[in-house]
MIDREN-397674 format. One record per residue: x, y, z of N, C-alpha, C, O in turn. Coordinates in nm, 4 decimals. Layout:
REM residues N
PT     n.xx     n.yy     n.zz    ca.xx    ca.yy    ca.zz     c.xx     c.yy     c.zz     o.xx     o.yy     o.zz
PT        X        Y        Z        X        Y        Z        X        Y        Z        X        Y        Z
...
This chain:
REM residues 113
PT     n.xx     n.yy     n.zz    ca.xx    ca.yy    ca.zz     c.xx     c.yy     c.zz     o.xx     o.yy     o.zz
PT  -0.0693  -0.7762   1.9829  -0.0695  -0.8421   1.8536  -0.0927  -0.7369   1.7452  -0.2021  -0.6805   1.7476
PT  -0.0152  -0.7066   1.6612  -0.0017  -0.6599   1.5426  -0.1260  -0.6930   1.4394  -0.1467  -0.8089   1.4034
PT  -0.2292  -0.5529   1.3825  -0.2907  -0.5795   1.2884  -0.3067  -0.4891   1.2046  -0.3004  -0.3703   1.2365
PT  -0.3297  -0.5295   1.0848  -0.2865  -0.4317   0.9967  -0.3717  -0.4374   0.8837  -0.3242  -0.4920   0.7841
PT  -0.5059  -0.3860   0.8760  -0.6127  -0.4013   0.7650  -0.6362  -0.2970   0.6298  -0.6195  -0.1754   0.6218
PT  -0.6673  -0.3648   0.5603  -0.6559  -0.2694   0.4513  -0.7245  -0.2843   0.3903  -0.7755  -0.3958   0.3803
PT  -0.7710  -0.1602   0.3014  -0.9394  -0.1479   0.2396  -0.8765  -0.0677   0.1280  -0.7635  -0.0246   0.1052
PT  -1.0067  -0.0642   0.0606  -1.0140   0.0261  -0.0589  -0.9806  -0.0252  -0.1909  -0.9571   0.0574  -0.2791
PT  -0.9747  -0.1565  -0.2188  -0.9372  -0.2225  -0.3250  -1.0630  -0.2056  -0.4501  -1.1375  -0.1086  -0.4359
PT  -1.0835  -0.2835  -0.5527  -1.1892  -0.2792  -0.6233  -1.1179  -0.3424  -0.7319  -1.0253  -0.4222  -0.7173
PT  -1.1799  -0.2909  -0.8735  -1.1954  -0.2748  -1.0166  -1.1925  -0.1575  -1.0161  -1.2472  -0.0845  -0.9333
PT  -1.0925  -0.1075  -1.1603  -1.1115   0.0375  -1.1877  -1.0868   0.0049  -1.3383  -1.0539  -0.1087  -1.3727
PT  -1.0995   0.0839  -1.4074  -1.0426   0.0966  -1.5642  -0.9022   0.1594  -1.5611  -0.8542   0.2221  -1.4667
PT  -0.8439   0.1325  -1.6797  -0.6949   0.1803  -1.7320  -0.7239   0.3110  -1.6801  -0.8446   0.3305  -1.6658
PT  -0.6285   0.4321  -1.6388  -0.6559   0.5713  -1.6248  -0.7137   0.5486  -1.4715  -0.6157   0.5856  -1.4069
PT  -0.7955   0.5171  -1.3917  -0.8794   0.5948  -1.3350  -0.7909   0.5298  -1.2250  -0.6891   0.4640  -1.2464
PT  -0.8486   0.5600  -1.0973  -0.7774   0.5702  -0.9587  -0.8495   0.5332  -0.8728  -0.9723   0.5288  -0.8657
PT  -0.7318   0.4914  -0.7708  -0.8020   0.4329  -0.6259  -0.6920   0.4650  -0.4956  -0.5712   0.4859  -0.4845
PT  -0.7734   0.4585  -0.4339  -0.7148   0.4973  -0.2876  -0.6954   0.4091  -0.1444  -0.7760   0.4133  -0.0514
PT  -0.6088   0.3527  -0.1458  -0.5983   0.2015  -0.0398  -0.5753   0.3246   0.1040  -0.5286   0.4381   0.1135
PT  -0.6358   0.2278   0.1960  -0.5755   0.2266   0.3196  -0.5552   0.1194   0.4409  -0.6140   0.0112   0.4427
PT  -0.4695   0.1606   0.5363  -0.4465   0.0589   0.6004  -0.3984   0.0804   0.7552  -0.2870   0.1042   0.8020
PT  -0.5163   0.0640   0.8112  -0.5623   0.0951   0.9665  -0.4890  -0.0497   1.0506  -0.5084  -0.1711   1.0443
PT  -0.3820   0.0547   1.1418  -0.2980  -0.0291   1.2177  -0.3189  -0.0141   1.3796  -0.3339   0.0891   1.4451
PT  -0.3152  -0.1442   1.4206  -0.3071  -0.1659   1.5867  -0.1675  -0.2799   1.6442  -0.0852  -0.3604   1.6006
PT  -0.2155  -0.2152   1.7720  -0.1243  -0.3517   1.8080   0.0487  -0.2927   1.8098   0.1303  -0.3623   1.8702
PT   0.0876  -0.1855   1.7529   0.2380  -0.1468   1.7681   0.2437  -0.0409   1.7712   0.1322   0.0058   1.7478
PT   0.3478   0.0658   1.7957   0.3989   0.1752   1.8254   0.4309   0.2681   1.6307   0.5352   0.2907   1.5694
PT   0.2689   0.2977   1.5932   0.3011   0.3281   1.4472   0.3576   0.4473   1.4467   0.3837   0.4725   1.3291
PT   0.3916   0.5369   1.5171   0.4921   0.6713   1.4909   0.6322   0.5934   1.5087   0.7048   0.6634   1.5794
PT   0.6757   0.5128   1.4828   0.8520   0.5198   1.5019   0.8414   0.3591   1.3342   0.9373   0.2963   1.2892
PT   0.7383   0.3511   1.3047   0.7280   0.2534   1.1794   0.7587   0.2907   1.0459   0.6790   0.3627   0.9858
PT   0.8711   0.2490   0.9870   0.8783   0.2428   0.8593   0.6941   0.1970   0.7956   0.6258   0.1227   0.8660
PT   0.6477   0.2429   0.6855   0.5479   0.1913   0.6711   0.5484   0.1356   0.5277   0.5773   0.2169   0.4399
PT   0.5263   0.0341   0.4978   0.4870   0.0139   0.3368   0.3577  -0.0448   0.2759   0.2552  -0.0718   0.3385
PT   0.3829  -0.0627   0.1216   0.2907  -0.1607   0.0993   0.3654  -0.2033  -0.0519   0.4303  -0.1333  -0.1296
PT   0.3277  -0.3471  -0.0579   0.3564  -0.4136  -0.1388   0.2446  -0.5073  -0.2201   0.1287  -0.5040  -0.1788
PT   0.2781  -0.5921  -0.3372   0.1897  -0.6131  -0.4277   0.1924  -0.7423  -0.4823   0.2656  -0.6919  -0.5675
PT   0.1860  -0.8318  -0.5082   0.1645  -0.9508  -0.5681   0.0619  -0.9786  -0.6666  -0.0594  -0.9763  -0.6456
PT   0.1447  -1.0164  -0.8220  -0.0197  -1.0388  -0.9176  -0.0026  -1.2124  -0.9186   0.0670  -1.2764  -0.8399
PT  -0.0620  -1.2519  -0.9980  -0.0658  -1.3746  -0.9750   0.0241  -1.4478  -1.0462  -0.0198  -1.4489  -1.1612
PT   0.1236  -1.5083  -1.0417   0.2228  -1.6588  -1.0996   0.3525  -1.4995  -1.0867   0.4199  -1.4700  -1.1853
PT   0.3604  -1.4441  -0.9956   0.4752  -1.3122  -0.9874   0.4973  -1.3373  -0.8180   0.4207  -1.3852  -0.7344
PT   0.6554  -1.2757  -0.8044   0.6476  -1.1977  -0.6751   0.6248  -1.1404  -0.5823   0.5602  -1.0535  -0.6410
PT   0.6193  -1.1009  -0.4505   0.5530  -1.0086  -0.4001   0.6917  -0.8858  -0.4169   0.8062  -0.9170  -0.3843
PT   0.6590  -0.7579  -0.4679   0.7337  -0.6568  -0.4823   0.6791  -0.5654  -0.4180   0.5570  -0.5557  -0.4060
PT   0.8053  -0.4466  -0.3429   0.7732  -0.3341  -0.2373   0.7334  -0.2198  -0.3502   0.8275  -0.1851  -0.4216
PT   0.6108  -0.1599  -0.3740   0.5826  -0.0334  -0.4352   0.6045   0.0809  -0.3799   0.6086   0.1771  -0.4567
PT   0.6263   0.1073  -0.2240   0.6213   0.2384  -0.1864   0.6413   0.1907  -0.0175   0.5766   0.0979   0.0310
PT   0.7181   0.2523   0.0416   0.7036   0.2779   0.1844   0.7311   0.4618   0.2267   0.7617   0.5435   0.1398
PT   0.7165   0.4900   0.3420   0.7370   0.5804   0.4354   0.7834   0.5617   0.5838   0.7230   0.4993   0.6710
PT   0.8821   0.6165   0.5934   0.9541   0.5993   0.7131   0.8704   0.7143   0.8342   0.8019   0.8111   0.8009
PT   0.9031   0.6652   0.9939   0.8205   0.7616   1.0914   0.8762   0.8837   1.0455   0.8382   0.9491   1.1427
PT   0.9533   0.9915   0.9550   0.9736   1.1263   0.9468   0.8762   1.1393   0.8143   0.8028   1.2371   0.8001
PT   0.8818   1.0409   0.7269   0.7939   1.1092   0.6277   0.8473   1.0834   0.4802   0.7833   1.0823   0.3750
PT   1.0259   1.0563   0.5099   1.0664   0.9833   0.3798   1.0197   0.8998   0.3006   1.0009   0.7915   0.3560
PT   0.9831   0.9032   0.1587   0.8808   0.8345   0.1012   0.9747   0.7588   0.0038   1.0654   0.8350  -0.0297
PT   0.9867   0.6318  -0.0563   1.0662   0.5931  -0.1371   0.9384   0.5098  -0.2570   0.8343   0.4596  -0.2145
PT   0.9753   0.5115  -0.3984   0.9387   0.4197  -0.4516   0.9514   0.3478  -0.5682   1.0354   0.3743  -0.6542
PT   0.8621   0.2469  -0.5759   0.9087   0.1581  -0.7151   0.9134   0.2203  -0.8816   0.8139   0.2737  -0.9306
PT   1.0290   0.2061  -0.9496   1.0151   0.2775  -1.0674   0.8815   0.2850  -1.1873   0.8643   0.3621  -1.2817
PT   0.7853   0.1495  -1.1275   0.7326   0.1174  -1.2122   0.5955   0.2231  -1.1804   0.5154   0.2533  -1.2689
PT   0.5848   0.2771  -1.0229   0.5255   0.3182  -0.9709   0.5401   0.4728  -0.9741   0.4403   0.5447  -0.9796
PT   0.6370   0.5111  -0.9713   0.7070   0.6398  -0.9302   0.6128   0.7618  -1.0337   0.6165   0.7622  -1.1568
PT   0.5347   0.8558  -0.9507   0.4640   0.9495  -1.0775   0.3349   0.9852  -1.0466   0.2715   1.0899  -1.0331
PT   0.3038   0.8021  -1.0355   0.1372   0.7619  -0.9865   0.1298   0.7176  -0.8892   0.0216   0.7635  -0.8526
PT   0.1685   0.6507  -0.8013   0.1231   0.6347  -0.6644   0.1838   0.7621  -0.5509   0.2912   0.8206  -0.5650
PT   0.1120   0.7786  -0.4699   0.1716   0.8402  -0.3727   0.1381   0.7950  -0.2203   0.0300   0.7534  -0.1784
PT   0.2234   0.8084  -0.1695   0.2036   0.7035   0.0049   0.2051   0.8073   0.0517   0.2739   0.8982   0.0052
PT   0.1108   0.8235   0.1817   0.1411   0.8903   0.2962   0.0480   0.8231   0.4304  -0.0258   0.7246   0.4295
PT   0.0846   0.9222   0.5501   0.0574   0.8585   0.6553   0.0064   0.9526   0.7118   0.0227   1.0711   0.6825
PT  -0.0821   0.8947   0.8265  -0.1716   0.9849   0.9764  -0.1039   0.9082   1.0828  -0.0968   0.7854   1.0774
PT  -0.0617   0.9670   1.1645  -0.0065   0.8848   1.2474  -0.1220   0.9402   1.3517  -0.1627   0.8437   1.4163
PT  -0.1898   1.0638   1.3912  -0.3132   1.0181   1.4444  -0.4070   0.9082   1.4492  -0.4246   0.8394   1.5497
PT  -0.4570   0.8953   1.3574  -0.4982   0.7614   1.3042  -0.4574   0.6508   1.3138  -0.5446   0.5666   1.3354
PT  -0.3075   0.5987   1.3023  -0.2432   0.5260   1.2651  -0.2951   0.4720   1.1557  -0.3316   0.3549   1.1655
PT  -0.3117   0.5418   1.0251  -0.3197   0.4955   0.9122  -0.2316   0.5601   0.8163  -0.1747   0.6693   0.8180
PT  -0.2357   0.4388   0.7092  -0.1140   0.4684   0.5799  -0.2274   0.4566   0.4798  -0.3252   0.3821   0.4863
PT  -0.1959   0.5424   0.3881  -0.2673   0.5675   0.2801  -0.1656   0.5079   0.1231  -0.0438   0.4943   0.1351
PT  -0.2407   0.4761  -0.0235  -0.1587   0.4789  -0.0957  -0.2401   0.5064  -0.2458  -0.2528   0.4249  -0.3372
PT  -0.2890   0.6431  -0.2408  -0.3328   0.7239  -0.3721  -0.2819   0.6594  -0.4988  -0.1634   0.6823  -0.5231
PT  -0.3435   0.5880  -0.5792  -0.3519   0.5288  -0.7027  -0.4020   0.6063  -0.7799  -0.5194   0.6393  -0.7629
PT  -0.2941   0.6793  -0.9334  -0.3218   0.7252  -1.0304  -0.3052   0.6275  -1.1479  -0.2532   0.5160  -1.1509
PT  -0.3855   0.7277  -1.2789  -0.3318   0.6528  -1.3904  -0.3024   0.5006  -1.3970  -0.2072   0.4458  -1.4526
PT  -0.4075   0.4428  -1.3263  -0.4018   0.2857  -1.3012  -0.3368   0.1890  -1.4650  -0.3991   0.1832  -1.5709
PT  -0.2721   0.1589  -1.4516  -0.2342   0.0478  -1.5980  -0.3154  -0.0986  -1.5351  -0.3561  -0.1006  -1.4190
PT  -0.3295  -0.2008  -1.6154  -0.3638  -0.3571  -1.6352  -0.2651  -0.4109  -1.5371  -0.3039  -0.4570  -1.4298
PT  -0.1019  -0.4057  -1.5794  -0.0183  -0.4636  -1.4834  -0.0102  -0.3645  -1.4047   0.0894  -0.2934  -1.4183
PT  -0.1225  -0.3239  -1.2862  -0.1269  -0.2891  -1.1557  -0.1839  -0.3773  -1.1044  -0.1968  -0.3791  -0.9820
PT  -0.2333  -0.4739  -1.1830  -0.3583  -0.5517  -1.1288  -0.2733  -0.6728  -1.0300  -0.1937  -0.7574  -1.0707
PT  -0.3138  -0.6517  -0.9068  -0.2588  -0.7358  -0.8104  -0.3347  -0.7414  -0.6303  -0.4234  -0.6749  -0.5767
PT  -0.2665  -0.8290  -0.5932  -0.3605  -0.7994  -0.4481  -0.2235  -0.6982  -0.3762  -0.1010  -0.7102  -0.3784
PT  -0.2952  -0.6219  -0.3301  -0.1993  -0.5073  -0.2517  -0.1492  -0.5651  -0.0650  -0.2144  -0.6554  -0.0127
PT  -0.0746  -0.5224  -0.0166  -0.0367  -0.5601   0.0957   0.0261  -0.4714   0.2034   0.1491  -0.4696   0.2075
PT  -0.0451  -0.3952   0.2942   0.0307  -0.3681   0.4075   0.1661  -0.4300   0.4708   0.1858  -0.5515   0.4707
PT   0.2362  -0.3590   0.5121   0.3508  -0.4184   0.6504   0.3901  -0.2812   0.7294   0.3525  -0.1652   0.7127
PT   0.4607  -0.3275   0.8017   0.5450  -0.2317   0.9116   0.6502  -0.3172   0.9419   0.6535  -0.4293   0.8912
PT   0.7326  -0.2807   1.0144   0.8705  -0.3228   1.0098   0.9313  -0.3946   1.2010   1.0129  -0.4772   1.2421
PT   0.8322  -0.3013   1.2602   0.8573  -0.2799   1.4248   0.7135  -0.3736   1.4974   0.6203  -0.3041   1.5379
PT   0.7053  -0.4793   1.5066   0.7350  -0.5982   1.4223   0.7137  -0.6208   1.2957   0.6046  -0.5877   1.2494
PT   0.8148  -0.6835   1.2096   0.7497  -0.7067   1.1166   0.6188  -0.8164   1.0627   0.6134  -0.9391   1.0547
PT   0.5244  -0.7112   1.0328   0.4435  -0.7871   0.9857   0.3640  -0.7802   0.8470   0.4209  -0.7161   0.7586
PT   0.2483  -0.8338   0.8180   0.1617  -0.7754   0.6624   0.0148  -0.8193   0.7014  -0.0263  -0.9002   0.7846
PT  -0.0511  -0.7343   0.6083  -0.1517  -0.7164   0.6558  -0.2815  -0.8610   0.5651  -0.2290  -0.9713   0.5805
PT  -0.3566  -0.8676   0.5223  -0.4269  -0.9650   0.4546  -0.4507  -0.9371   0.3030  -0.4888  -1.0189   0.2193
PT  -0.4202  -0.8027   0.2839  -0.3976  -0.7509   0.1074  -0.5760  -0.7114   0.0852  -0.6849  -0.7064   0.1426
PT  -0.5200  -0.6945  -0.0165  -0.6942  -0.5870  -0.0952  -0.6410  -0.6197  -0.2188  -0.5268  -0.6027  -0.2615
PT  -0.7579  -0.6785  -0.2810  -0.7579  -0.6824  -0.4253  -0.7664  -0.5924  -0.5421  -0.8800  -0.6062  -0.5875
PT  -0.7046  -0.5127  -0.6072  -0.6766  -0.4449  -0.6929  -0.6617  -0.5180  -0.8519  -0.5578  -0.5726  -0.8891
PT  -0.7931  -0.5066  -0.9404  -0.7769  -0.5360  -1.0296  -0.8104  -0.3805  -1.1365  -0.8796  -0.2857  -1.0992
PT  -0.7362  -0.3924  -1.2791  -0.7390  -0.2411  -1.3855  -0.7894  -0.3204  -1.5156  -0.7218  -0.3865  -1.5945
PT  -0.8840  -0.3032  -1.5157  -0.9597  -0.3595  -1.6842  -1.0322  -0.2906  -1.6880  -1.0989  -0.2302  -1.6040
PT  -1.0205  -0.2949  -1.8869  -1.1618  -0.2175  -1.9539  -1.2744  -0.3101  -1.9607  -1.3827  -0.2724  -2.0055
């Protein structure tokens, strides 16, 4: 069974930064596309950033600059370095993998002064 937890959420102010992660079991995480995605509230859930098992990193324009994804595949963890936080970052964040696909339970990410 596939699990996929993720920490590191909070409150931060405009500017300042945070650092999610998201500790996986249950599947074969070296051959996993990895992402994470975001949902604020009365919105979508939208993909901000994944990494494929080589390391290819893709991401959202709105994102592109300030976040950066990466992975331990020792670990089997995915990381996702939050810069320069804006207000509309404010959302619950969300793990997945692809091999099964699944998501993880999200971390709350809110950016106010």
């Amino acid at each position: 069974q596939v699990q996929l937890v993720e920490s590191g959420g909070g409150e931060v102010q405009p500017g300042g930064s945070l650092r999610l992660s998201c500790a996986a079991s249950g599947m074969i995480f070296g051959i996993n596309t990895m992402g994470w995605a975001r949902q604020a509230p009365g919105k979508e859930r939208e993909l901000v950033a994944s990494i494929t098992s080589s390391g290819r990193t893709n991401y959202a324009g709105s994102v592109k600059g300030r976040f950066t994804i990466s992975r331990d595949n020792a670990k089997k963890t995915v990381y996702l370095q939050m810069n320069s936080l804006k207000p509309e970052d404010t959302a619950v964040y969300y793990c997945n993998c692809n091999i099964p696909l699944s998501w993880g339970q999200g971390t709350q990410v809110t950016v106010s002064s």
